[in-house]
C-alpha positions as CSV (number, residue, x, y, z in Angstrom):
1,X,0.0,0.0,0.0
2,X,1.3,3.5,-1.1
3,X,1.1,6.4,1.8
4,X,3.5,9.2,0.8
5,X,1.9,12.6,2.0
6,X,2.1,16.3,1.8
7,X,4.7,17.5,-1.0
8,X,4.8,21.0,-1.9
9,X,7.0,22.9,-4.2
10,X,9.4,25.2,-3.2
11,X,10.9,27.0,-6.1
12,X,13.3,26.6,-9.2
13,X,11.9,27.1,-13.0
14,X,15.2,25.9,-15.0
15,X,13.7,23.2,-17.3
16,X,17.5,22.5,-18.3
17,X,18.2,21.8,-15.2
18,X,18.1,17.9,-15.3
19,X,19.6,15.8,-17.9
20,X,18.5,11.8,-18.3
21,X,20.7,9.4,-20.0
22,X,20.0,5.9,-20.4
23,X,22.5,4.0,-19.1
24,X,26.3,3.1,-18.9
25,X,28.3,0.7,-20.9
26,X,30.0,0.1,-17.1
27,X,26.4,0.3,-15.5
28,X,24.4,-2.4,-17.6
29,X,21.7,-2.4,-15.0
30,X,20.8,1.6,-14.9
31,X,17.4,2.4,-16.4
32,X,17.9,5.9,-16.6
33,X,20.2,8.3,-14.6
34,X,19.6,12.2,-14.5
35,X,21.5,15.0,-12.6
36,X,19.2,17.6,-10.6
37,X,20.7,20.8,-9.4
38,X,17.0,22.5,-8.9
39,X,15.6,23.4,-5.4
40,X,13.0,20.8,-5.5
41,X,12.6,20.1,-1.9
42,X,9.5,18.8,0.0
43,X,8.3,20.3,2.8
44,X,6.8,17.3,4.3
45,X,6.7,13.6,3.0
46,X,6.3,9.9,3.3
47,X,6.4,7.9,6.1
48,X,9.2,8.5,8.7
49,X,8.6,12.4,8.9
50,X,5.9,13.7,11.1
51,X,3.1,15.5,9.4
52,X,3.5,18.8,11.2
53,X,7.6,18.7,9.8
54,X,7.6,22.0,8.1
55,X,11.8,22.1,7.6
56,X,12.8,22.2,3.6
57,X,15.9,22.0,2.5
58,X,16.8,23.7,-0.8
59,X,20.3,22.8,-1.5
60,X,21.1,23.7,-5.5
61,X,24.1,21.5,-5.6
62,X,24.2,19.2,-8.1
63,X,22.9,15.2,-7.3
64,X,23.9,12.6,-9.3
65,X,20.5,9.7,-9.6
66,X,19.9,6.8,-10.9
67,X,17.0,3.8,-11.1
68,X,18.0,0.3,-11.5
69,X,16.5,-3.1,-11.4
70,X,16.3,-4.9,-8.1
71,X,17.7,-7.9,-9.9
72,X,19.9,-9.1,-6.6
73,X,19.5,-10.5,-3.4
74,X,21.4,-7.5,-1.9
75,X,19.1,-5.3,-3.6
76,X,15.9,-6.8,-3.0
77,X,17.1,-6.6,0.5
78,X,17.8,-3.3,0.3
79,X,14.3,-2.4,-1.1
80,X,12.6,-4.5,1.7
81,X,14.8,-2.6,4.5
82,X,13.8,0.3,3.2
83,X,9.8,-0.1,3.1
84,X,9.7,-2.0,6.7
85,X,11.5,1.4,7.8
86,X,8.9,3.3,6.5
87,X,6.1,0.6,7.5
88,X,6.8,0.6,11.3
89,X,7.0,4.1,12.0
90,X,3.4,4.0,10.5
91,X,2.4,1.0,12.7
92,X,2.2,-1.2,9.7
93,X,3.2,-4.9,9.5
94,X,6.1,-5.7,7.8
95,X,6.9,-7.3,4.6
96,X,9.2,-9.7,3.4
97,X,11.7,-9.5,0.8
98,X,11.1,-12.7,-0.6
99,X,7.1,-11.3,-1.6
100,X,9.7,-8.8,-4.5
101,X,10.7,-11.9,-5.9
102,X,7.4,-12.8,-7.5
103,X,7.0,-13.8,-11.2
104,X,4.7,-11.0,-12.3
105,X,6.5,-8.3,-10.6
106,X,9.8,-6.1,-10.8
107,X,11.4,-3.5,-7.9
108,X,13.0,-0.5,-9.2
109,X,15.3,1.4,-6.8
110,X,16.5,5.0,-6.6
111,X,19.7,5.6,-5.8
112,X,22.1,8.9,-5.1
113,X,25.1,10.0,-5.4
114,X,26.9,8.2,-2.8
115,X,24.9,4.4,-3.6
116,X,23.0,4.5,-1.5
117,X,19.4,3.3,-1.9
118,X,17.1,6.1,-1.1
119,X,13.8,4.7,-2.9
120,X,12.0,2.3,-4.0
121,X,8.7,1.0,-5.9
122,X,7.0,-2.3,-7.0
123,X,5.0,-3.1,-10.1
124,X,2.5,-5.9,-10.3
125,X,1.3,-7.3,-13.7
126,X,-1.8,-9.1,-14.7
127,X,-1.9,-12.6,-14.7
128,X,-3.3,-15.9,-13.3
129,X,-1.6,-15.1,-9.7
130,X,-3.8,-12.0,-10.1
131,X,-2.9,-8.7,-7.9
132,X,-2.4,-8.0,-4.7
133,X,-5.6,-5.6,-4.8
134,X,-7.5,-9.3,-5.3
135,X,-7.7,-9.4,-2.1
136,X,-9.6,-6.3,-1.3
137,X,-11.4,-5.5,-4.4
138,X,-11.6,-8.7,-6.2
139,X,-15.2,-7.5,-7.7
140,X,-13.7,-4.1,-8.5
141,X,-10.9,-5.4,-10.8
142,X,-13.3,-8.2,-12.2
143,X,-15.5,-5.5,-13.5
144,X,-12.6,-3.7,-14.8
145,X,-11.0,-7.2,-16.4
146,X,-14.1,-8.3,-18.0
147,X,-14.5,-4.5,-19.8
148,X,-11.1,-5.3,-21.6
149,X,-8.8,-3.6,-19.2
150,X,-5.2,-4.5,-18.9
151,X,-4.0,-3.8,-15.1
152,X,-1.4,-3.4,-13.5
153,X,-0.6,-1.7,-9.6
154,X,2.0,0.0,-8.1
155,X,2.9,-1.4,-4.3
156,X,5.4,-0.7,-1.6
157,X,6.7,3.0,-2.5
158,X,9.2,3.9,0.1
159,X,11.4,7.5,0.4
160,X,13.8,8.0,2.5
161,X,12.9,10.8,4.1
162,X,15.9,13.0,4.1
163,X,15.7,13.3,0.3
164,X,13.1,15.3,-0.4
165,X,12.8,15.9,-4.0
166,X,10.0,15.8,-6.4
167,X,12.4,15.2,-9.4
168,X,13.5,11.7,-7.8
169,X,9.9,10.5,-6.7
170,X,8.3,11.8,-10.4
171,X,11.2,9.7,-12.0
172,X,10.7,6.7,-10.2
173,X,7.1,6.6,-11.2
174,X,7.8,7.3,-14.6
175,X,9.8,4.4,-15.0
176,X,7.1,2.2,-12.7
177,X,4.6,3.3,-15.3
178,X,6.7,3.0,-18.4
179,X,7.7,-1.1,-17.8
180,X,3.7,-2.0,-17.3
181,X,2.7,-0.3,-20.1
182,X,5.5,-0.2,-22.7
183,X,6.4,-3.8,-22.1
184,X,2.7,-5.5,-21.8
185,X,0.3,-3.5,-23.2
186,X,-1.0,-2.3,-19.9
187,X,-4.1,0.1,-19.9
188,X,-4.7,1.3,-16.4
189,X,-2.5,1.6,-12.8
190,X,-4.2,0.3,-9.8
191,X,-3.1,1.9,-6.0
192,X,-4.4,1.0,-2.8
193,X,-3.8,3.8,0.0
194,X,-4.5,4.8,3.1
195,X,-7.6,6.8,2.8
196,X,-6.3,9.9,4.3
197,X,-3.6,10.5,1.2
198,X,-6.0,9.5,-2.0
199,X,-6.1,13.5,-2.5
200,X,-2.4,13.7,-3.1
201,X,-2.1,10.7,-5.5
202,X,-5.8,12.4,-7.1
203,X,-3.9,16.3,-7.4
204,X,-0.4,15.0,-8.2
205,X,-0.7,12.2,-10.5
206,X,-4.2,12.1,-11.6
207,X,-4.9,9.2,-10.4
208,X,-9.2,8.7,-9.5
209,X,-11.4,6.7,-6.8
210,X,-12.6,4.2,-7.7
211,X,-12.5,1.2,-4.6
212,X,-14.4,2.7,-1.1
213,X,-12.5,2.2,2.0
214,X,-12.0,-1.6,3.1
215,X,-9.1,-3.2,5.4
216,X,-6.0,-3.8,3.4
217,X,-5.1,-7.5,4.6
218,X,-1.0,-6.9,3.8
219,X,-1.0,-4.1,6.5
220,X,-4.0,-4.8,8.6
221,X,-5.2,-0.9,8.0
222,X,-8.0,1.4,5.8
223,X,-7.1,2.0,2.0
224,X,-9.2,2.7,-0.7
225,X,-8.2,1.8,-4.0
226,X,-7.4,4.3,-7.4
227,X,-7.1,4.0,-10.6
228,X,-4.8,5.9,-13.5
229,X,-5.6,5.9,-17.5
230,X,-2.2,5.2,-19.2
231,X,-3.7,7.3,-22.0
232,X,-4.8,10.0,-20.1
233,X,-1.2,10.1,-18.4
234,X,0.5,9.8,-21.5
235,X,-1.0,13.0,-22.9
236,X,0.0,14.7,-19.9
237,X,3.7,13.6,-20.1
238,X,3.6,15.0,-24.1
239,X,1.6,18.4,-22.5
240,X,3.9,19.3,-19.7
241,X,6.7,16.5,-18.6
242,X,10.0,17.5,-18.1
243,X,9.4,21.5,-18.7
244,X,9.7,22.4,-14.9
245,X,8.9,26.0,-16.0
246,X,5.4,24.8,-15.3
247,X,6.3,24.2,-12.3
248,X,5.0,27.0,-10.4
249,X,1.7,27.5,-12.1
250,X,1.1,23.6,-12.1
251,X,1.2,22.6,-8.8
252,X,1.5,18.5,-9.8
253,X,3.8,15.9,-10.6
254,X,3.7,16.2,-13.8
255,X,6.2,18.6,-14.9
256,X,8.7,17.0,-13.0
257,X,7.9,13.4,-15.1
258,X,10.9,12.8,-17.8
259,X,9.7,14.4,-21.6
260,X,8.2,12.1,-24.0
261,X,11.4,11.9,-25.9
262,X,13.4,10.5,-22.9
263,X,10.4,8.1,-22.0
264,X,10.8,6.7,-25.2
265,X,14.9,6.3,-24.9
266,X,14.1,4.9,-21.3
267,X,11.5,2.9,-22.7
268,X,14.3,1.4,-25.5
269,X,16.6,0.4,-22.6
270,X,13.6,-1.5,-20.5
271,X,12.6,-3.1,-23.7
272,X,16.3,-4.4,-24.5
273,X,16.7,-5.3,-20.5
274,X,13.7,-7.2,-21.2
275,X,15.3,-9.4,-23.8
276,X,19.4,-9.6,-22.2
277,X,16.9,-10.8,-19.4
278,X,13.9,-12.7,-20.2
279,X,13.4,-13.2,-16.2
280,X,11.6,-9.0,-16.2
281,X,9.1,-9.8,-18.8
C-alpha cells in the first residue's frame, strides 16, 4: 500500500536543469540516470517524517541519480529494508523480501550519489496469480478485467525521508509506469492507500477513486483503491513533462515526469533489458 503525503513545491523554474541518459556501458543495470541541481525540496513527505515537519531544505548542488533493477538479493534486500522502515513508524506490519521476488512483478530502486538506496517502488502485472488488490477488491478489478482492461498496480513505494525531491519520486514513477505499459500493453494503474492521502495521489498524479475504504489484509489498516488511464497520463507527459517552467503554475507531478522523448529512450533500454533478461518480462 502507497502512503507518501504532503509534498509541496518550493521553487526553481530551470527546465535544463536535469539531464537523463539511459544508461552506462560500465552500469548495464541503470534504467535511466539524471543529474538535478533544482531546489525541488519537499516540505513534508512519506512515512518517517511527522506530518507537522515544516523544515525544507533547498540545496542547489548538483545530485547525481539513478534507477535500476532490483535484480539481486542484496538489492531486493535493500528495497525491503527500506519499506519495513517506513512501514513501522506507521504502525504497519512488515513485509518480506522474498514477496519482490514474485513472477509477475519487478522492484525498481532510486539511488544517489553516494549508492545508497534512497527509494523504491513495485510493479504488479496481470496474470493468473492475479494482484495484490484481489484481495480487497476482487469485484472491482473483475469489472474492470471483463471490460477489456489491462491492469497493472504499483505497491510498496518507500522514500527515505531526508531526500526530499520531487524530481526523484516523479522519476521513479515514470519508469514504474513505463515497464507495465511499454512492455505489456498495460491500460490502467491500480493503488491502494490509506484513505487519508488519495487527495495527493488524485492532485499530483491524476490518479481517480474508484475502490471505497476496506481493510488492506497486507497491512491490517484502511485503503481505498485508485485508478490511473495510461492514455490520459501519457498525454499529460507529451503536455507538460519534463518543462519544470510549469512548475510553479502547475502545482503537480507532472512537470517533473521525464519528456516524451526521454520516455521513449528509457523505454528502449527497459525493452532491450527485457530481452538480455527474459526473467523482467
Amino acid at each position: 500500500m502507497f502512503e507518501i503525503i504532503g509534498l509541496q513545491y518550493s521553487g526553481g523554474n530551470d527546465p535544463m536543469a536535469t539531464k537523463y541518459d539511459v544508461g552506462h556501458d560500465c552500469d548495464d543495470d541503470i534504467i535511466a540516470s539524471f543529474f538535478d541541481s533544482i531546489p525541488s525540496s519537499l516540505s513534508s513527505m512519506s512515512y518517517a517524517i511527522p506530518e507537522n515537519d515544516d523544515t525544507v531544505s533547498l540545496s542547489t548542488q548538483a545530485h547525481e541519480y539513478r534507477i535500476r533493477l532490483a535484480n539481486t538479493e542484496e538489492r531486493h534486500e535493500s528495497a525491503s529494508i527500506l519499506i519495513n522502515r517506513m512501514y513501522e513508524w506507521r504502525g504497519y506490519k512488515n513485509l518480506s523480501a522474498q514477496t519482490l521476488t514474485e513472477p509477475n512483478r519487478i522492484t525498481l530502486l532510486a539511488y544517489d550519489n553516494d549508492a545508497d538506496v534512497i527509494g523504491t517502488i513495485s510493479v504488479g502485472v496481470d496474470s493468473p496469480l492475479g494482484l495484490y488488490a484481489d484481495s480487497g477488491y476482487h469485484d472491482v478489478l473483475q469489472d474492470m478485467r471483463a471490460k477489456g482492461k489491462v491492469l497493472c498496480e504499483f505497491n510498496r513505494l518507500a522514500m527515505d525521508p531526508q531526500v526530499r525531491n520531487k524530481r526523484v519520486l516523479a522519476s521513479l514513477f515514470h519508469v514504474a509506469y513505463l515497464y507495465p505499459y511499454g512492455l505489456f500493453g498495460c491500460t490502467d494503474g491500480l493503488l491502494e492507500v490509506n484513505p487519508r492521502h488519495a487527495r495527493f495521489y488524485e492532485q499530483m498524479l491524476g490518479f481517480t477513486l474508484i475502490g471505497s475504504e476496506r481493510i488492506c489484509p497486507r497491512v491490517n489498516a484502511p485503503s481505498v483503491l485508485l485508478l490511473i488511464d495510461f492514455e490520459e497520463l501519457g498525454r499529460r507527459i507529451r503536455e507538460v513533462g519534463g518543462r519544470m517552467d510549469r512548475a510553479v503554475g502547475d502545482r503537480s507531478l507532472f512537470p517533473y515526469l521525464m519528456t516524451a522523448k526521454d520516455s521513449e529512450g528509457i523505454l528502449g533500454r527497459l525493452r532491450q533489458m527485457a530481452y538480455d533478461s527474459p526473467s523482467i518480462s
